[in-house]
N, C-alpha and C positions, 0 to 999 in steps of 0.2 A: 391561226386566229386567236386560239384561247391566252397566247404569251400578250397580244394586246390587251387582253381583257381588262385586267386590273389596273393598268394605268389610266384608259380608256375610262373607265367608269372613277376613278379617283379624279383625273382630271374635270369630268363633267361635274360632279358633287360639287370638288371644291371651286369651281366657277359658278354655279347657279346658286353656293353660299355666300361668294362675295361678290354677285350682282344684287341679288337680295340685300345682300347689307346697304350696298349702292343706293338702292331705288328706296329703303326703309329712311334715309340718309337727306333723300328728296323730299320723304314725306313728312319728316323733323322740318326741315328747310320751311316747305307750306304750313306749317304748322308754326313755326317761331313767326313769319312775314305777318302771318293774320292776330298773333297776340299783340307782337309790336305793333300793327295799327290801331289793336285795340285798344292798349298803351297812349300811344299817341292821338286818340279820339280822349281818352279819361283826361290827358295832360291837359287838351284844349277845349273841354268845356267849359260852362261857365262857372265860376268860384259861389262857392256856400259860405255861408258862414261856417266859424267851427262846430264841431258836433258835441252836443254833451255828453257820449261818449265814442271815442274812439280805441280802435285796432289795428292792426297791420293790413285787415280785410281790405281798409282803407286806404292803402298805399297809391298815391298818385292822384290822389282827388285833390279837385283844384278849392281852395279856398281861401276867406280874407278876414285877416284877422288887424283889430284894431290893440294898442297899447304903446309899453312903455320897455325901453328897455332899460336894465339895472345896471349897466356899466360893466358885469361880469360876462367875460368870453373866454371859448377856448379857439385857438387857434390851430387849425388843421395845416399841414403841408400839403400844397397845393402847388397847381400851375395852369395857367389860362392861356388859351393861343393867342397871338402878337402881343401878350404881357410878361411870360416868362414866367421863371419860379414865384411862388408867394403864399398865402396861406389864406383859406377858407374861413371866416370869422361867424364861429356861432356862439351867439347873444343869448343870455337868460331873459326870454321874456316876459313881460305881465300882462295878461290879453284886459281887457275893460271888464270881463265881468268876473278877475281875481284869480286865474289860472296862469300858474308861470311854465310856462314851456320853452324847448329850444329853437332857435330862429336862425335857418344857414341864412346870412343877410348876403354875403357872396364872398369877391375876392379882393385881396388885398397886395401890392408889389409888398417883399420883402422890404424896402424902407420906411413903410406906412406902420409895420408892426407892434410900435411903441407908442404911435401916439396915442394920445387918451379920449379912447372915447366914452362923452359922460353918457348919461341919461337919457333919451331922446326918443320925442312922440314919434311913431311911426302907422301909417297903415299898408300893409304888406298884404298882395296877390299872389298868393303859390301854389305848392303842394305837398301833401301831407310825404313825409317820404320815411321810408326803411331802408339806408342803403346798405349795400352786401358789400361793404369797404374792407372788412376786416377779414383778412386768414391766418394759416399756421405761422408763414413767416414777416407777418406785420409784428413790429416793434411795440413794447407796451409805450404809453406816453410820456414824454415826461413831465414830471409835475410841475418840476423845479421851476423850468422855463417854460411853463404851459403851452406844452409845441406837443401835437398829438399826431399823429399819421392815420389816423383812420378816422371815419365818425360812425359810433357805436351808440345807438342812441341809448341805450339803458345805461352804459356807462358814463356818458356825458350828461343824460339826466341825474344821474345820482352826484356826479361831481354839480353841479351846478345845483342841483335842488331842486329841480322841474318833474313834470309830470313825463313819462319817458317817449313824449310827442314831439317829433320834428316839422317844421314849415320850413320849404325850401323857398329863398321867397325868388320872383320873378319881375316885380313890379315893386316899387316903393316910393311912397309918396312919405313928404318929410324929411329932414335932416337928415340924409343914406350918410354922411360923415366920410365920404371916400371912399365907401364900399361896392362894388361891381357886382350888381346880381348875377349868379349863375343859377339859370333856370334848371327843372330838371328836365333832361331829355334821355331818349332811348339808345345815344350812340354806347354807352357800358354795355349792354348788355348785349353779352356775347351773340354770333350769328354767324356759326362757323361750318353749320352743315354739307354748303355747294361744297366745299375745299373735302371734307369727310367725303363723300359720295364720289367726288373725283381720284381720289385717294384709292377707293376700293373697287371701283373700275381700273384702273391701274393697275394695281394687284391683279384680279380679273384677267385682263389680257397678259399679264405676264406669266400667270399659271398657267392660261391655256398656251400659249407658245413655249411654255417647260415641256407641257404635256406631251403637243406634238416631236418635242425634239427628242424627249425617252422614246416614243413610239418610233422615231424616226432610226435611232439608235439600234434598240433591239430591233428592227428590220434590216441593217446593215449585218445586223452581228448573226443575223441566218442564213447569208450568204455565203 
C-alpha cells in the first residue's frame, strides 16, 4: 500500500486545487452577474444634470447636457452591426453654462467621414463614460488624418481642449447631422468566468483519471 501513497495523496491535492479554482471561478462569475446589473440599473436611471464636478467615480451615470457643438471632432474607428465598418465621432462640446467637454455623438458609415459638420444646437441624454479602449497594442492616432483607434479620454480632451469629461450620448434631440447614437452598454465588459470554471474542472477530472491510471500502473508492475 505505501507504493500508492504518494500518488494517491498528489492526485487528491492537486484535484481539490483545481476544483477550488473551479468553484472560486463560479464565485467571480456571481460576482461580475451582480455588478453588471448594477451597471445596467446606473445606465437606466434617470439623467441629472451635469455635475459641477466630476470623476471617474462617476462612470456611467446617466445625464443631459444642453449646448453647442464647435465643429471640431475626432474620429474613432469603429464598426456598428448591420452598418459595417465606420468611425465613432467625438465632438468638442460647449455645455450652456461654458464647459467644453467631449461628446461620443455615435456612429458614422465610412462615406459620411468628410462631410462637414458645422456647429449645431444639441440636447444629449447619456452617460458619463471612461472607456478602457486603449492597450499595449492599440496604435497611437493619427493626427494627420485624425483617424484614432481608441478613445482615451485625457488624450482626446487635451487634443481637443475640453475638460477630460466624456458623454456618451444615447438620445439626441436637434440636428444629430447623420450621426447614429451608440449608447453605452455592458456587452464590453468581459464575463468570462463560466468558460474559466469549466476549464478547471476539466483539468480536475483529467488529473484524477492520470491519477488512477499511475495507481493502476504501479499495481500491474507488482505483479
Amino acid at each position: 500500500m505505501r507504493r500508492y501513497l504518494f500518488p494517491a495523496i498528489l492526485g487528491i491535492v492537486g484535484c481539490a486545487i483545481l476544483i477550488w479554482l473551479g468553484l472560486w471561478q463560479l464565485d467571480r462569475m456571481a460576482w461580475k452577474h451582480g455588478m453588471l446589473d448594477d451597471i445596467r440599473q446606473g445606465i437606466q436611471d434617470d439623467p441629472v444634470p451635469l455635475p459641477d464636478q466630476i470623476d471617474p467615480s462617476m462612470k456611467y451615470l446617466p445625464v443631459t447636457v444642453t449646448g453647442t457643438t464647435t465643429g471640431q471632432e475626432i474620429d474613432v474607428l469603429s464598426q456598428m452591426r448591420d452598418q459595417g465598418a465606420g468611425y465613432q465621432v467625438v465632438s468638442r462640446f460647449v455645455t450652456d453654462d461654458g464647459r467644453a467637454i467631449l461628446l461620443d455623438r455615435g456612429f458614422i458609415p465610412q462615406e459620411a467621414r468628410h462631410l462637414d459638420r458645422k456647429p449645431t444646437r444639441l440636447r444629449v441624454t447619456g452617460n458619463l463614460h471612461w472607456p478602457a479602449d486603449v492597450s499595449s497594442s492599440t496604435p497611437a492616432p493619427n493626427l494627420d488624418e485624425n483617424i484614432w483607434f481608441s478613445r482615451n479620454v485625457d488624450a482626446m480632451a487635451k487634443h481637443l481642449d475640453t475638460l477630460p469629461v466624456l458623454v456618451v450620448a444615447s438620445y439626441v434631440q436637434g440636428d444629430a447631422q447623420g450621426v447614429m447614437p451608440m449608447p453605452v452598454t455592458v456587452e464590453g465588459i468581459p464575463d468570462n468566468h463560466l468558460s474559466y470554471a469549466i476549464q478547471w474542472f476539466m483539468i480536475a477530472a483529467t488529473w484524477a483519471v492520470m491519477t488512477l491510471a499511475l495507481i493502476w500502473r504501479i499495481r500491474q508492475r507488482s505483479y
